[in-house]
ROKEZA-163368 format. One line per field, with one value per residue (C-alpha): residue in one letter; z, y negated, x negated. Coordinates in steps of 0.25 Angstrom, whole numbers, m for minus. Example, Ala and Ser with C-alpha at 12.3 -4.5 7.8 and 13.67 -1.06 7.14 Angstrom:
aa	(A_S)
z	(31_29)
y	(18_4)
x	(m49_m55)
END
This chain:
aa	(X_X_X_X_X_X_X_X_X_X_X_X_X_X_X_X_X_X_X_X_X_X_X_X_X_X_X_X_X_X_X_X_X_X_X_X_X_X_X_X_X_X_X_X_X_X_X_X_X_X_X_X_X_X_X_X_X_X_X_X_X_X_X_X_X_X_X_X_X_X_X_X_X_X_X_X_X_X_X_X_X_X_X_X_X_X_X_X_X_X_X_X_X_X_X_X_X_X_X_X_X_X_X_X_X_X_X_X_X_X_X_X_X_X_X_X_X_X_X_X_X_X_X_X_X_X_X_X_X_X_X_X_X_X_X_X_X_X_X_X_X_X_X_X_X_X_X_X_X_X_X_X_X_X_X_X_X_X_X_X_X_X_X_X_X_X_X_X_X_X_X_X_X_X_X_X_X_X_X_X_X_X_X_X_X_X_X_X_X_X_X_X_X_X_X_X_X_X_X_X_X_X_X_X_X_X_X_X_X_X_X_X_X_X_X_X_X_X_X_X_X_X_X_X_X_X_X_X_X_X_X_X_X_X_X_X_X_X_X_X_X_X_X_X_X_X_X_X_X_X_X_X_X_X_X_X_X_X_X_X_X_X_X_X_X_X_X_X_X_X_X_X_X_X_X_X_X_X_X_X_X_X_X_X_X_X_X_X_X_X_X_X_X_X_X_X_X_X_X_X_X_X_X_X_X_X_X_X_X_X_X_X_X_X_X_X_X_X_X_X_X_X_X_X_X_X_X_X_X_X_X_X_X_X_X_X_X_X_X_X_X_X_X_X_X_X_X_X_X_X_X_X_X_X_X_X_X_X_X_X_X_X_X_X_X_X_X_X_X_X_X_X_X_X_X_X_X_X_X_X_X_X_X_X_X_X_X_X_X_X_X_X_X_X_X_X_X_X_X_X_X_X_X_X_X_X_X_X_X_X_X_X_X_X_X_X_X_X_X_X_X_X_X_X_X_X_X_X_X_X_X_X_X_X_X_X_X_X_X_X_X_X_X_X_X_X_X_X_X_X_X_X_X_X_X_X_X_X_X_X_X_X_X_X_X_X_X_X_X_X_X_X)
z	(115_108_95_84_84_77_77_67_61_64_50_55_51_59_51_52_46_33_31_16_15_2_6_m3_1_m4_m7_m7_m20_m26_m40_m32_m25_m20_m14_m1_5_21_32_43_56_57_70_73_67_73_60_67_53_43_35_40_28_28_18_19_7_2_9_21_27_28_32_39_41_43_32_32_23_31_23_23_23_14_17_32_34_48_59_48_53_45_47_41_35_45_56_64_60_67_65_59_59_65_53_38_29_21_30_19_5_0_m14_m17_m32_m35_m39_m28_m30_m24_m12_m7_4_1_12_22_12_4_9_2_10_7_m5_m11_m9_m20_m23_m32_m43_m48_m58_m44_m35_m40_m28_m18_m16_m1_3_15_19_16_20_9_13_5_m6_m1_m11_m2_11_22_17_19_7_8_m4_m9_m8_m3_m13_m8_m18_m18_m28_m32_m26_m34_m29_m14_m14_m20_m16_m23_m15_m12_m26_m19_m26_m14_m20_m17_m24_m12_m11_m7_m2_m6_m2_m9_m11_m21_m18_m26_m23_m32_m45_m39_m36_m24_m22_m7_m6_4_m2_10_7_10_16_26_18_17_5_7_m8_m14_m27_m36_m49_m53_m63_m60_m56_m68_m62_m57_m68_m68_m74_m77_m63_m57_m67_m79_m92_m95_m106_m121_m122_m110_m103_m94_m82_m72_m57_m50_m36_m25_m17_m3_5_19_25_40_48_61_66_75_73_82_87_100_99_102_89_85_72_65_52_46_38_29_26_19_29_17_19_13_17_7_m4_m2_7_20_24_38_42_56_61_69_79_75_91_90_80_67_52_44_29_20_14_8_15_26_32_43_54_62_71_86_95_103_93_87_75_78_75_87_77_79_70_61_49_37_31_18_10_m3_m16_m10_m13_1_4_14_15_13_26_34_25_29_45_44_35_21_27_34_25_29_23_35_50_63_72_84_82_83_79_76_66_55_43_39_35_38_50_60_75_81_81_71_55_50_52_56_68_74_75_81_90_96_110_113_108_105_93_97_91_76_64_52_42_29_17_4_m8_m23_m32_m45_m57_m68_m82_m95_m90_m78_m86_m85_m75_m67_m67_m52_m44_m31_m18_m9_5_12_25_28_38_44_54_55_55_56_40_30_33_24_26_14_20_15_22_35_41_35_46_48_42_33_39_27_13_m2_m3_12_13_7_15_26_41_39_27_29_16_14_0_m6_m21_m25_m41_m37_m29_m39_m45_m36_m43_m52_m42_m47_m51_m43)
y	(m69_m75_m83_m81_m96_m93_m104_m112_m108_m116_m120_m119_m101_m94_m86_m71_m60_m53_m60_m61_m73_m81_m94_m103_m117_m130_m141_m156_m158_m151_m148_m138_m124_m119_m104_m103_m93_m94_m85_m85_m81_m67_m65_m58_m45_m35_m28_m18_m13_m18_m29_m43_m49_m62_m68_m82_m82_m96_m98_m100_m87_m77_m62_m55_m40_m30_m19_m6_9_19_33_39_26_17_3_m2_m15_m18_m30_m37_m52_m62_m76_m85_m98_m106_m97_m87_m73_m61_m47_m39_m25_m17_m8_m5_7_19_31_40_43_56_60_74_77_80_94_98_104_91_83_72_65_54_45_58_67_58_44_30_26_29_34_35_19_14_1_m12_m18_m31_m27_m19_m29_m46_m51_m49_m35_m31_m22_m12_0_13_26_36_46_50_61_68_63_54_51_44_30_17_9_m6_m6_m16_m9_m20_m28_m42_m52_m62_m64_m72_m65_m74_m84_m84_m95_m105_m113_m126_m132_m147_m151_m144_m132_m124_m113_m106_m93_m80_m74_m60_m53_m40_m30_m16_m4_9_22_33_47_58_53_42_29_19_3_3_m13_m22_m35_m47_m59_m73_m72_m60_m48_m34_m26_m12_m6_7_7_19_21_31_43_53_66_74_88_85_88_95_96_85_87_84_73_64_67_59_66_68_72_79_85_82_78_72_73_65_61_52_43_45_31_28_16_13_m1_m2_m15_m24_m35_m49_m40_m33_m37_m27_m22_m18_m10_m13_m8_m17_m12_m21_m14_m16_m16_m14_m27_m39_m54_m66_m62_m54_m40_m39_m32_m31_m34_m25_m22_m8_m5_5_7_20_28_32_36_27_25_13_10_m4_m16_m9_m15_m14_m23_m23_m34_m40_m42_m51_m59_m71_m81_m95_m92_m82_m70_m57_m57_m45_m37_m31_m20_m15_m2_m8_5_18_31_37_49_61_66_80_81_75_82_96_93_83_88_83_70_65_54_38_27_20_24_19_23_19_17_28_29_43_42_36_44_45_60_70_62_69_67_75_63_67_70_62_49_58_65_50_47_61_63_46_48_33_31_16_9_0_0_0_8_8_20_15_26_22_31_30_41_42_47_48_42_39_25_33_36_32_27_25_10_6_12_6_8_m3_m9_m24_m28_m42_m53_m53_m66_m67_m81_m90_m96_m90_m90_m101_m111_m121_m137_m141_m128_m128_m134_m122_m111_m106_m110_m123_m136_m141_m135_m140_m128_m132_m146_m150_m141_m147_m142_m132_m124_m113_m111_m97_m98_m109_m107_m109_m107_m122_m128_m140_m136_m141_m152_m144_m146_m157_m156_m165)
x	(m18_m32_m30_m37_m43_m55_m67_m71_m85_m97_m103_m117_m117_m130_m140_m136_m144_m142_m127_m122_m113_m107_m104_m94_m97_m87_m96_m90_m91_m81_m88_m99_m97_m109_m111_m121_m126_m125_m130_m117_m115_m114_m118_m101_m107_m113_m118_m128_m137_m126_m126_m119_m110_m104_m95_m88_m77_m76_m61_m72_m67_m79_m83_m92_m96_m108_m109_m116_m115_m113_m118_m103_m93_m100_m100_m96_m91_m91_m88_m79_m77_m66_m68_m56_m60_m69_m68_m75_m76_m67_m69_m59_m64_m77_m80_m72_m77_m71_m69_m65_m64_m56_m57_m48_m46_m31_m33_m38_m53_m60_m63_m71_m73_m82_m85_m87_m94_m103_m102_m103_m115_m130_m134_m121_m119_m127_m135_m126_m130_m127_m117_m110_m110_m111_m112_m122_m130_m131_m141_m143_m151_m144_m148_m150_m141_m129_m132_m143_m154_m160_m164_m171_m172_m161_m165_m158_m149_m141_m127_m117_m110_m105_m98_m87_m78_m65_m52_m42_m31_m31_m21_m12_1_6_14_18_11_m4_m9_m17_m25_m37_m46_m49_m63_m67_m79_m81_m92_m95_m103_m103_m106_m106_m99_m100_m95_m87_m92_m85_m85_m83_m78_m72_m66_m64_m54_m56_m44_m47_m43_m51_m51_m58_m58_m63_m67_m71_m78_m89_m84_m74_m77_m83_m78_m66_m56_m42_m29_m17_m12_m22_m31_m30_m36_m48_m55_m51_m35_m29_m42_m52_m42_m51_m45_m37_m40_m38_m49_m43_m51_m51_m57_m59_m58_m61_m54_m60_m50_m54_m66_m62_m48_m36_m30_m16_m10_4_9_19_32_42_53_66_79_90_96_95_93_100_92_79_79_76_63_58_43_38_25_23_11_3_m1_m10_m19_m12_m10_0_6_6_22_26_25_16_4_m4_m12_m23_m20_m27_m14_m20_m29_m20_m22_m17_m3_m3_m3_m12_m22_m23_m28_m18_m20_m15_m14_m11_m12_m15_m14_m9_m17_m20_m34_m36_m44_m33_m23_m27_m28_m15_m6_m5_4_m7_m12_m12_m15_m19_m22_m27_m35_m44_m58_m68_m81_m81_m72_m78_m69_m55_m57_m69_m74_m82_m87_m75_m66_m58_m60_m48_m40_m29_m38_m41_m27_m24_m35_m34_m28_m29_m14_m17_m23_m35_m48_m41_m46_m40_m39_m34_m31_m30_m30_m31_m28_m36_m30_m41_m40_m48_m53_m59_m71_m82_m85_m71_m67_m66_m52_m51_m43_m41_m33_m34_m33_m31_m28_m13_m12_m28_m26_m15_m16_m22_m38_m42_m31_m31_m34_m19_m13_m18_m6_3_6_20_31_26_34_34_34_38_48_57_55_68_76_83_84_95_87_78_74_77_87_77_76_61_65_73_59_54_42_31_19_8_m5_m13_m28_m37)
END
């Protein structure tokens, strides 16, 4: 099996085109910090009319992607490449978007589909400001199609926003009298489009550390038509009147992996769960991973997760390297398509499927390859999962109140994936910790335990506090 022994990067980086990067450089003198623009090496893409995007976070680990708006889905990430810390790039996944949006109202008289129906791309993506978007304003032609009042021409619009920002603590341990502590950076890129009354952030938030954050975010006004009664609302108005619907934003996004770039893939779910007995003092709770080995639907429960992983691709410490992916807050959901052909149990909140690239939607696809999740997983006679999409549901329920008006402060809905054994350390591995993998041979907390002592009953409330970290 190959092992992830990835390359340093050369420092001299090619000139590449149309590339945004933000380069934090650490000068010598330890009183200046200097931001520079550079042009890097993009030639891994292959971004055909889209957009090349670069970013190098100051950890030194950086990303790299093509962006495009297609008229229904919105903004298109695609060939998404991860490059730990002063390493060469690998690609992680061929294309990430939404693949629906569902919108039923709670009593019953309305629903949308707003990815198939109306779309976020073309005219309904709308030009940012600066008040939108602080960072930089990325521009690309966009056909004027969408809501029927224009037509014809592709003007270039600035409709991307690209800004880093402060993630908070990344890290911090005080140990042996040394305080090692560092601050994260993330990347996020954005657009809004406008549907109907409501108004959507499409964002994707990448990590210094690897992670991928696809977010929905919502604001606009609430419907000025759709009002009901208590069941099925909340009052917004003066006393108890005006009870503005309740309803649900029903979102699925789509990634198509393409983890180590032409790599075989594997699926496993992994479960921990409590076996009723009990260990010396904690209970005991056992770890397993399953094989997701063919196309199917599944459910989030506590302390589930799943992985995309390359069986045959290992990082230095023999491990496959792989990609995590967690539901986090979701309101599970059936869509009402899939509901009325299924049976009202037919909802996930996560499935997989092979790639196909007739099927585009999770509901109301067309082509003759099926109209719903389900229909893939149904009609896929292959038996085996191979080229791996992901199918990930999360659903938020919006129950109106006063605040709501007007305009709606944001509401977003939200999933990450994340490195699981992409490297053998963490991806930026602090000078003084680079000898740490494993178990530590030496460490403050065991070194006074003699041969015999495994450490498991130590009492850290008795550990002597440790030195306060001194200032240089």
């Amino acid at each position: 099996m190959p092992r992830l022994n990835l390359p340093r990067i050369s420092a001299a980086l090619l000139s590449a085109g149309a590339v945004i990067s933000l380069l934090l450089v650490g000068c010598a003198d330890a009183e200046t910090e200097t931001a520079a623009e550079t042009e890097p090496d993009v030639s891994h893409l292959d971004c055909g009319h889209g957009l090349p995007l670069e970013q190098t976070m100051a950890s030194g680990s950086s990303w790299s992607m093509c962006f495009s708006v297609d008229p229904k889905r919105g903004m298109v990430l695609s060939d998404i490449h991860f490059a730990a810390a002063d390493r060469e790039p690998v690609q992680l996944i061929h294309e990430l978007s939404l693949a629906q949006m569902e919108v039923p109202y709670d009593d019953g008289e309305r629903l949308t589909s707003d990815i198939t129906e109306a779309g976020f791309g073309g005219t309904r993506m709308h030009s940012l400001t600066e008040t939108e978007c602080l960072g930089d304003r990325l521009a690309l032609e966009i056909p004027n199609i969408g809501d029927g009042t224009q037509h014809g021409d592709s003007p270039e619009r600035e409709v991307l926003c690209s800004e880093t920002q402060d993630s908070g603590l990344a890290y911090r341990s005080h140990a042996d009298g040394m305080l090692t502590v560092a601050r994260g950076d993330e990347w996020r890129l954005s657009t809004i489009s406008k549907v109907g009354w409501y108004e959507y952030i499409s964002e994707y938030t990448f990590g210094s550390d690897g992670s991928i954050r696809p977010a929905l975010g919502a604001t606009g006004d609430l419907s000025p038509v759709d009002y009901t009664d208590e069941d099925h609302g909340w009052p917004v108005g003066d006393g108890d009147a005006d009870y503005a619907a309740s309803h649900s934003h029903n979102v699925v996004w789509k990634v198509h992996w393409d983890l180590g770039e032409d790599e075989e893939m594997a699926v496993e779910q992994y479960d921990a769960e409590p076996t009723g007995d009990a260990g010396s003092q904690s209970p005991v709770v056992d770890g397993s991973l399953t094989r997701i080995s063919e196309p199917s639907a599944h459910h989030g429960d506590d302390r589930r997760w799943w992985r995309v992983m390359a069986p045959d691709l290992l990082n230095d410490n023999g491990h496959p390297i792989s990609y995590e992916i967690n539901l986090g807050v979701t309101d599970s959901f059936t869509f009402v398509e899939e509901g009325h052909h299924h049976g009202e149990d037919a909802g996930y909140d996560i499935a997989f499927t092979n790639h196909d690239e007739c099927q585009v939607f999770a509901t109301r696809n067309r082509g003759g390859c099926g109209r719903t999740v389900l229909d893939y997983i149904d009609e896929d006679d292959t038996g085996t999962l191979e080229d791996i999409v992901s199918w990930v549901a999360i659903g938020y329920h919006h129950v109106p109140r006063d605040e709501d008006q007007s305009p709606m402060e944001m509401h977003w809905q939200s999933f990450t994936m994340g490195p699981r054994d992409f490297t053998s350390t963490r991806a930026d591995v602090p000078e003084e910790r680079e000898g740490i993998d494993g178990m530590p041979e030496d460490s403050e907390f065991t070194r006074h335990l003699d041969d015999d002592h495994d450490g498991s009953d130590i009492d850290l409330d008795e550990l002597d506090d440790l030195e306060e970290p001194q200032d240089d």
